[in-house]
C-alpha positions in Angstrom: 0.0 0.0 0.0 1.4 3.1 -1.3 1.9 6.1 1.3 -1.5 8.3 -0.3 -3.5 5.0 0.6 -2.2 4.6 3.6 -2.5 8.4 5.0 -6.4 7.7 3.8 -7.2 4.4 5.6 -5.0 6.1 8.8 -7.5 8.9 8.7 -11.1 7.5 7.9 -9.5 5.2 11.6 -9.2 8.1 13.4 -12.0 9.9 12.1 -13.8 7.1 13.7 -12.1 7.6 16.8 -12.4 11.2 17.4 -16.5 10.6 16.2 -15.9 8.1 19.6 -13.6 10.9 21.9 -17.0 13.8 21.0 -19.0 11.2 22.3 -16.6 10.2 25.4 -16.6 13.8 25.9 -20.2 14.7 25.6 -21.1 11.8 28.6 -18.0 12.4 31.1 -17.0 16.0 30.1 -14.0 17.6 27.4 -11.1 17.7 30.5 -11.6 13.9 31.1 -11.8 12.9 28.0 -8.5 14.9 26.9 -6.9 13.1 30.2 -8.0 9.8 29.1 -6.5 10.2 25.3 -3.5 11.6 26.9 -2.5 8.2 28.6 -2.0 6.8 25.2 0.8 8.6 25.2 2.5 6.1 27.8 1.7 3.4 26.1 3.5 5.1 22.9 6.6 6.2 24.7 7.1 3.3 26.3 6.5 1.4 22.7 8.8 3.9 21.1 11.5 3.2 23.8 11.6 -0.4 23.3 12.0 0.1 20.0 14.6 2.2 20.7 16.4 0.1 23.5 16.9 -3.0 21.1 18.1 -1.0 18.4 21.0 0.3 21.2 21.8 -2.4 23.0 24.6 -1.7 25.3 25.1 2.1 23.7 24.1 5.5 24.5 21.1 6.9 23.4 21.9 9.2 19.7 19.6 11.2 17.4 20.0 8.5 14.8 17.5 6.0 16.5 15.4 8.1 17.8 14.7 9.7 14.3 14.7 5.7 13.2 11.7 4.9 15.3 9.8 7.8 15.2 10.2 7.7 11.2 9.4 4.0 11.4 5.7 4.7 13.0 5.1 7.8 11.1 5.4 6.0 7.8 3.6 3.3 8.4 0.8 5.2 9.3 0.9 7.6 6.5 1.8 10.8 7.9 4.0 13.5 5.4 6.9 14.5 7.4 10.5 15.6 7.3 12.8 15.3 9.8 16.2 17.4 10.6 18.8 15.5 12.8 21.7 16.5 14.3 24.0 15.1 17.2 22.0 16.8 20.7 18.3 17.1 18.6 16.0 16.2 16.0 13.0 18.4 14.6 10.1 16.3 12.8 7.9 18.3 10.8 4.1 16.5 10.1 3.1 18.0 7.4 0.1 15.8 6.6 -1.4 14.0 10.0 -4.2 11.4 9.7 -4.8 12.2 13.1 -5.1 15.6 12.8 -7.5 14.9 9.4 -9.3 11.8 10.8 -10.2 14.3 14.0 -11.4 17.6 11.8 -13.3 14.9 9.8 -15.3 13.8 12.8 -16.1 17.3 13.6 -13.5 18.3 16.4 -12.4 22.3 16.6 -8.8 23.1 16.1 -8.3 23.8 19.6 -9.9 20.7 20.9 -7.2 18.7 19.1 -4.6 21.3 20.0 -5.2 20.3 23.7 -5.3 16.2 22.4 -2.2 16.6 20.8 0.0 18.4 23.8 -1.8 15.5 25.9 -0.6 12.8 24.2 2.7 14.3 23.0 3.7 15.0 26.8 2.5 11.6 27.7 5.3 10.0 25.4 7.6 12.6 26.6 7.4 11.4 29.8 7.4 7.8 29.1 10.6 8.0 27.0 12.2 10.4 29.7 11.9 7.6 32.3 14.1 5.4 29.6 16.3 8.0 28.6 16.7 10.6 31.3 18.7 12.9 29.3 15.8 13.0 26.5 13.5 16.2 26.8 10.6 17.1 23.6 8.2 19.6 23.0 5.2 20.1 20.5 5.3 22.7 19.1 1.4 22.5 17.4 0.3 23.7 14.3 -0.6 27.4 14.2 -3.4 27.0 11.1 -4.8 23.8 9.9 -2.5 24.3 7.0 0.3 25.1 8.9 2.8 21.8 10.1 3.3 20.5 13.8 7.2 20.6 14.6 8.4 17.8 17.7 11.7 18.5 19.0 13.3 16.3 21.2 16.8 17.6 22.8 19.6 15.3 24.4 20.4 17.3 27.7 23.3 17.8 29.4 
């Protein structure tokens, strides 16, 4: 399946999902509903870490596999992205996010997916963190629906 095809079958899955999180959110309210999304994250970071872990082995943590695995998932879910590496960072530009899409389809507002992305994107964060210590990220969401969303994850001192 080419990367278009995917992207689209990505998207019409999490237009279904976010038609599920209005839902969620309508019964139990928009904060817990944001809280509960956000502990995917974990479960992400933690996935994203393994990944990460067996590609090391016995070495240091390097730009190089982080930017593997996060490219790994990213393509195989269809997303459009570019990412710049360098020794202490990398900066992954989503240009094209089924998430993103499959949520607008099901009728979220920007902002409502604004606050499900920096949920779920500190979730991860965090989970990786407790891996790698010396790894810190931000979001840095888009600031129009035609605009990218730039991650940035830092090796710290």
């Amino acid at each position: 399946m080419g990367r278009e095809d995917t992207f689209t079958s990505a998207t019409n899955a999490f237009s279904m999902y976010g038609g599920f999180f209005k839902d969620v959110a309508q019964e139990i309210g928009r904060e817990k509903a944001l809280s509960l999304y956000a502990k995917q994250g974990e479960l992400i970071g933690t996935m994203l870490a393994g990944m990460m872990k067996g590609q090391l082995g016995e070495e240091d943590l390097d730009m190089r596999t982080l930017a593997s695995a996060w490219s790994a998932g990213f393509e195989r879910s269809g997303f459009t992205f570019e990412i710049e590496e360098n020794l202490t960072s990398i900066k992954m530009s989503v240009f094209q996010c089924p998430i993103y899409e499959g949520f607008v389809r099901a009728g979220l507002d920007h902002k409502t997916i604004e606050s499900a992305c920096r949920g779920i994107s500190a979730a991860e964060c965090a989970a990786l963190k407790k891996v790698f210590p010396q790894l810190s990220g931000c979001l840095k969401f888009r600031t129009a629906p035609d605009k990218p969303c730039v991650e940035e994850f830092f090796l710290e001192k």
